[in-house]
C-alpha positions, -999 to 999 in steps of 0.1 A, spaced: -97 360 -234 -81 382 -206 -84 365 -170 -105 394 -149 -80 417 -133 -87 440 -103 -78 472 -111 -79 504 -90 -81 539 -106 -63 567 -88 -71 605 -103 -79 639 -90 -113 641 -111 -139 620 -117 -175 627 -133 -197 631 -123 -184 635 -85 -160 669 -99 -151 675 -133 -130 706 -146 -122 691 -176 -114 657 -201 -92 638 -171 -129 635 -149 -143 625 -184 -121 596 -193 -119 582 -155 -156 589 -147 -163 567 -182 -133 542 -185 -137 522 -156 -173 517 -161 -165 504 -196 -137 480 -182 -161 466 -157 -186 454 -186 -161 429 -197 -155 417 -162 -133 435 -140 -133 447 -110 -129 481 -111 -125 508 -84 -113 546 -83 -101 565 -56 -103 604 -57 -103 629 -32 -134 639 -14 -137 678 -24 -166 696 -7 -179 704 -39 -190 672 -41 -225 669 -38 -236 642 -11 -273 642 -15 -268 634 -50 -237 606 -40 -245 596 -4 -213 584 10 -204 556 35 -174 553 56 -151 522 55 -130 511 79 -112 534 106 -96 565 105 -57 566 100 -33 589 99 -6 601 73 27 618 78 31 651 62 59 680 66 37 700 90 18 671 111 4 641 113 -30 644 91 -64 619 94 -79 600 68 -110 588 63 -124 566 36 -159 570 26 -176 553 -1 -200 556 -33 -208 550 -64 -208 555 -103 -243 535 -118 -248 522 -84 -224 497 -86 -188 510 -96 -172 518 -61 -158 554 -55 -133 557 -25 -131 591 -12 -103 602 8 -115 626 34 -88 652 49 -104 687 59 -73 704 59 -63 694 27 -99 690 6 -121 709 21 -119 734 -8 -142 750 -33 -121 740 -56 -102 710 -76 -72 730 -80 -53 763 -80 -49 760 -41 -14 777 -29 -6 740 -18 -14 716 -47 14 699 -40 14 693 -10 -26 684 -16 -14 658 -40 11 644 -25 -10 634 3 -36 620 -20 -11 595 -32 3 586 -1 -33 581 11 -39 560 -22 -17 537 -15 -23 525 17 -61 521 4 -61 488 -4 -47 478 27 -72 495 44 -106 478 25 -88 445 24 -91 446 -16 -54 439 -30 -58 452 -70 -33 434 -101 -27 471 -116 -31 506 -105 -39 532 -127 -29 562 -126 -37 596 -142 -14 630 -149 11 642 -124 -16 648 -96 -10 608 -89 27 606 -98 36 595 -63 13 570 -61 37 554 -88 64 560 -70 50 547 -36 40 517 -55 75 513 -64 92 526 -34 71 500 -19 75 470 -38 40 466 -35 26 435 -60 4 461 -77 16 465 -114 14 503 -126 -2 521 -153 2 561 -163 -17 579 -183 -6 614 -193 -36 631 -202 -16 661 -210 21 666 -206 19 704 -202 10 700 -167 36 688 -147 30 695 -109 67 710 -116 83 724 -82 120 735 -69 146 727 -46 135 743 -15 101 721 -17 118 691 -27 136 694 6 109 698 23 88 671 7 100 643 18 107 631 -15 144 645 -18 158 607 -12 131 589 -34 143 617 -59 180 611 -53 178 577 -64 158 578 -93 182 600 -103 207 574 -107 182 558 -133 178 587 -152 202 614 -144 185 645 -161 152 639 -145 132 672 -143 125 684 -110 83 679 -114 59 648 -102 49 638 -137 86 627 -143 85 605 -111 51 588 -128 66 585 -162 100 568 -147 86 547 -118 55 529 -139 53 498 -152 33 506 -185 26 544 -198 2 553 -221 -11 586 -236 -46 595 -248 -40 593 -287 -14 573 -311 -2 607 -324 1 621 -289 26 593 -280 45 601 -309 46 638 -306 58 636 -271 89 625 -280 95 652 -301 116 688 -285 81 707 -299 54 685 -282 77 671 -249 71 701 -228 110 693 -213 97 655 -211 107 644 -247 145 626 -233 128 609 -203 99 595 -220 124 583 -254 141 567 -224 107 548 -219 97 548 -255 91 506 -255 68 515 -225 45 542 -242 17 536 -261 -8 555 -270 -49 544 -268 -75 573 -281 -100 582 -254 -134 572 -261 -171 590 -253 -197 580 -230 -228 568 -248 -249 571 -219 -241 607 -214 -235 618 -248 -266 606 -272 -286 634 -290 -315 602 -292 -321 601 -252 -303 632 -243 -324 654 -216 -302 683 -219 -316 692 -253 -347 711 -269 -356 679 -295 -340 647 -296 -329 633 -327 -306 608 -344 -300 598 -379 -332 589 -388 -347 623 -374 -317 646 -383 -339 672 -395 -348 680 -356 -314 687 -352 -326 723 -366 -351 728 -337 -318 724 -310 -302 750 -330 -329 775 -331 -329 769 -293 -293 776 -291 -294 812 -309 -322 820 -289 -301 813 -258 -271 828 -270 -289 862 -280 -285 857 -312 -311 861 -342 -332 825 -347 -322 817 -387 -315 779 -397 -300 792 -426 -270 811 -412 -238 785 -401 -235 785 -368 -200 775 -350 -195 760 -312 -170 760 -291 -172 742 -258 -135 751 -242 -110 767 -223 -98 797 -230 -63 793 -235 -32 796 -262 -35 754 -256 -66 759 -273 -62 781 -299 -75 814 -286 -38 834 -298 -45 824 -331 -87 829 -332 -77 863 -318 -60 874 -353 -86 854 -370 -112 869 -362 -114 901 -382 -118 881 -410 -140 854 -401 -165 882 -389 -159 902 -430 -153 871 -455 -185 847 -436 -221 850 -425 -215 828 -397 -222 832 -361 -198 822 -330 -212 805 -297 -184 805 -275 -186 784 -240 -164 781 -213 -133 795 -186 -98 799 -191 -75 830 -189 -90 865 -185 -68 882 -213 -93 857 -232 -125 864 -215 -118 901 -222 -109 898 -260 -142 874 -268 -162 896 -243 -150 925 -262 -157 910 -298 -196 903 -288 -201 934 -275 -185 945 -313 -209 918 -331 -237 914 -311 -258 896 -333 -229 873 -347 -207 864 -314 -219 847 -282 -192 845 -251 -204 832 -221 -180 827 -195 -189 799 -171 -188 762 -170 -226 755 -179 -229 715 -186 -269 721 -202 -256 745 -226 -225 728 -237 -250 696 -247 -272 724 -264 -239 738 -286 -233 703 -289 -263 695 -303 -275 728 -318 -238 741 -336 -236 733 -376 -198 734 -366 -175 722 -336 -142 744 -339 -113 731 -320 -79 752 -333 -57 740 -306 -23 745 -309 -16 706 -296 -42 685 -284 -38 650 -267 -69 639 -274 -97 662 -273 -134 645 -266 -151 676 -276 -148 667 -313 -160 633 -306 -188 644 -290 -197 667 -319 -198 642 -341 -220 622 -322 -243 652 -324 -242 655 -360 -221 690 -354 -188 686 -380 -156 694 -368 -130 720 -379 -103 711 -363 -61 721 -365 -41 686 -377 -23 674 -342 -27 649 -318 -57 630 -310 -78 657 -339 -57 636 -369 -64 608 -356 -103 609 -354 -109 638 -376 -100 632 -416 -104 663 -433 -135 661 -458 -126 655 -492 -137 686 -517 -170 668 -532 -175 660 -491 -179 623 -502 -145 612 -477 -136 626 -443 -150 640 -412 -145 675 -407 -128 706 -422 -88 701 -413 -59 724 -414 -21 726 -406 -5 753 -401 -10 770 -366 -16 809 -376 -52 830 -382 -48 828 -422 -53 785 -423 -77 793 -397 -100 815 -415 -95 793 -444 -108 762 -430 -139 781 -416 -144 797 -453 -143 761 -470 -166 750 -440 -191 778 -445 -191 774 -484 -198 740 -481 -231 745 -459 -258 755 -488 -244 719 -502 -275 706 -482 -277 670 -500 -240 662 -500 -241 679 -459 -270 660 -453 -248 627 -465 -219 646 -438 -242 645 -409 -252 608 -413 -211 594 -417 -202 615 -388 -231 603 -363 -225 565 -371 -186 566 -363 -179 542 -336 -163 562 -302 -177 542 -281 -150 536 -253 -152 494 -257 -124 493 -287 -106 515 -263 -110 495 -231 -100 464 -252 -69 480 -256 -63 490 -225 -66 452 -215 -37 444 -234 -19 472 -216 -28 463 -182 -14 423 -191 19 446 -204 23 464 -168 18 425 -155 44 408 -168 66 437 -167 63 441 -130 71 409 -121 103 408 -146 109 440 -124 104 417 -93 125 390 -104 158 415 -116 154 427 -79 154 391 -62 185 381 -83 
């Protein structure tokens, strides 16, 4: 039995205070399981204006302080709230530096993180609330890691890298003017080659690192899936692990769910068919059980597979019946192709461009198929969450997709989903064909449905592990302590 550990989370999204994508998933869901077997748990994120305080009324704690920065002193304040009432959420308040309609793609993200994590880790000095491990998440957090250590502060430290293709990367002139050039300097003379971005301070500087799937920790390490990374983190290969990301039960359950037209589970999955009426008739598309229908819930971006869907789909629009739903924001190259293909196909392509959390439960629930052709993929919840629904994956074979998505055997007695390898338009069009031929199979789909909505993805297994992990960053932190002493 682990002794309780205090543990502080430190990220730049959390659901359901702002979420642009998986990170505010995992942090807005992890914690809250970690606190069920006894922890106590706390996050810290900044306080965006987008936040929405009549929903999460906020408190302020303790007294306003100030933090350096290369222009001027700036002010903090901490206010307060909470996930399910009880899990504190400590917001740090700057105007000049959050008050924004966004979560990112500010001019200054660096500079906006940066002062995050130096306000981060003066926070538990400032509630009087001292945690065992700090956890932190991608590069937006990074110097939190590196205060931590800079600091010798008795905190152990934990990074996740959620994705490694996001780096917070920047160049000399702003290391200069950073105030990070000497922190930089001599963690150079542990790792010589280190790239000049914050998600290599994070990956050096922490006590334990983990990744968001097994297969994701592996790739990493490899020149096609290290995004520059791969020598530094081989360097702290005995301190990687990787632990798959689970789903929110609460949130995601087509029994309880209030975001769909019927609910259902696998005793009812024949109301499953009155969600997906629903979704063609909110999609504009014609109302026909009968006809697969695909989902995407996504980015647009090559990440995701929208360079390859792009040659693809000529022939998934000839060789299949099947209609495309397509939800979500990314880059306008994309918008404009999938734009342009449902104004070609208007009764067998939906695109709607926006971040729309109702509809995405709908697709989730209402899809036959949940296509996720991503070119690499750390994790990927979206699956997960399909499956929950009853909505079978087709999915490219990388990252966290192998891991939680076997391919379906050809009598669709074994596996999950419809799997393939190679990333190009021809396996992609042939994994939707063996998809679509598969769906008048109604007995042996039927038999699909049920297997796929009882796997476990709960994220308990998951927070298990990361228990282990957190006892890891312990006992490696104070071995750190103790080289230092002698």
């Amino acid at each position: 039995m682990v002794q309780p550990l205090k543990i502080l989370f430190c990220a730049a999204e959390v659901s359901p205070l702002a979420k642009v994508g998986g990170l505010a998933d995992v942090v807005g869901s992890l914690p809250k399981a970690l606190a069920k077997l006894g922890h106590d748990v706390r996050i810290t994120m900044p306080h965006y204006s987008l936040i929405d305080e009549k929903t999460h009324p906020t408190t302020t704690v303790g007294r306003t302080f100030t933090i350096a920065t290369k222009k001027q002193p700036e002010q903090v304040t901490i206010q307060s709230t909470a996930l399910n009432g009880n899990l504190p959420v400590y917001l740090i308040n700057n105007k000049t530096y959050f008050a924004r309609p966004a979560v990112y793609g500010e001019a200054d993200d660096l500079e906006r993180f940066i002062f995050f994590s130096n306000a981060a880790i003066a926070l538990p000095q400032k509630i009087g609330w001292q945690p065992d491990v700090i956890h932190c998440h991608d590069w937006h957090t990074a110097v939190t890691v590196l205060n931590a250590h800079r600091l010798k502060t008795p905190s152990a430290t934990v990074f996740t890298v959620h994705n490694l293709a996001y780096q917070g990367a920047f160049d000399d002139s702003f290391l200069a003017s950073s105030g990070l050039q000497e922190d930089f300097e001599s963690s150079k003379k542990l790792f010589p080659s280190l790239s000049l971005n914050m998600m290599a301070l994070g990956i050096l500087h922490s006590d334990m690192i983990t990744t968001v799937s097994q297969n994701y920790a592996q790739e990493i390490l490899t020149p096609e899936y290290g995004a520059g990374m791969e020598s530094l983190l081989s360097f702290r290969k005995d301190q990687l692990q990787g632990i798959v990301n689970g789903i929110d039960y609460s949130e995601f359950d087509p029994a309880t769910d209030p975001l769909i037209a019927a609910n259902y589970d696998s005793s009812r999955i024949w109301r499953k068919a009155v969600n997906k009426l629903a979704l063609q008739k909110r999609a504009g598309l014609p109302q026909d059980e009968h006809i697969p229908l695909i989902g995407m819930v996504t980015r647009l971006d090559e990440q995701k597979g929208f360079d390859i869907l792009e040659k693809a789909m000529d022939s998934i629009l000839k060789d299949t019946n099947a209609q495309l739903v397509v939800l979500g924001k990314g880059r306008e190259i994309y918008h404009q192709l999938m734009q342009k293909v449902a104004g070609q196909y208007p009764d067998r392509v939906a695109v709607i461009i926006a971040f729309d959390n109702p509809l995405a439960h709908l697709i989730y629930a209402g899809a036959d198929y949940f296509l996720m052709p991503s070119r690499f993929e750390p994790c990927g919840l979206g699956q997960m969450i399909a499956m929950r629904y009853g909505t079978i994956p087709i999915v490219r074979r990388t990252g966290g997709l192998d891991e939680t998505v076997p391919d379906l055997s050809p009598d669709l007695k074994l596996g999950r989903g419809f799997v393939f390898e190679s990333y190009d338009g021809d396996a992609l069009v042939l994994a939707i064909k063996r998809a679509v031929a598969a769906f008048p199979r109604k007995e042996a789909w039927q038999q699909v449905l049920l297997r796929i909505m009882q796997t476990e993805f709960s994220w308990e297994a998951s927070a298990k592990k990361y228990e282990a992990v957190y006892e890891r960053a312990i006992n490696h932190h104070k071995n750190e302590v103790k080289a230092r002493a002698d």
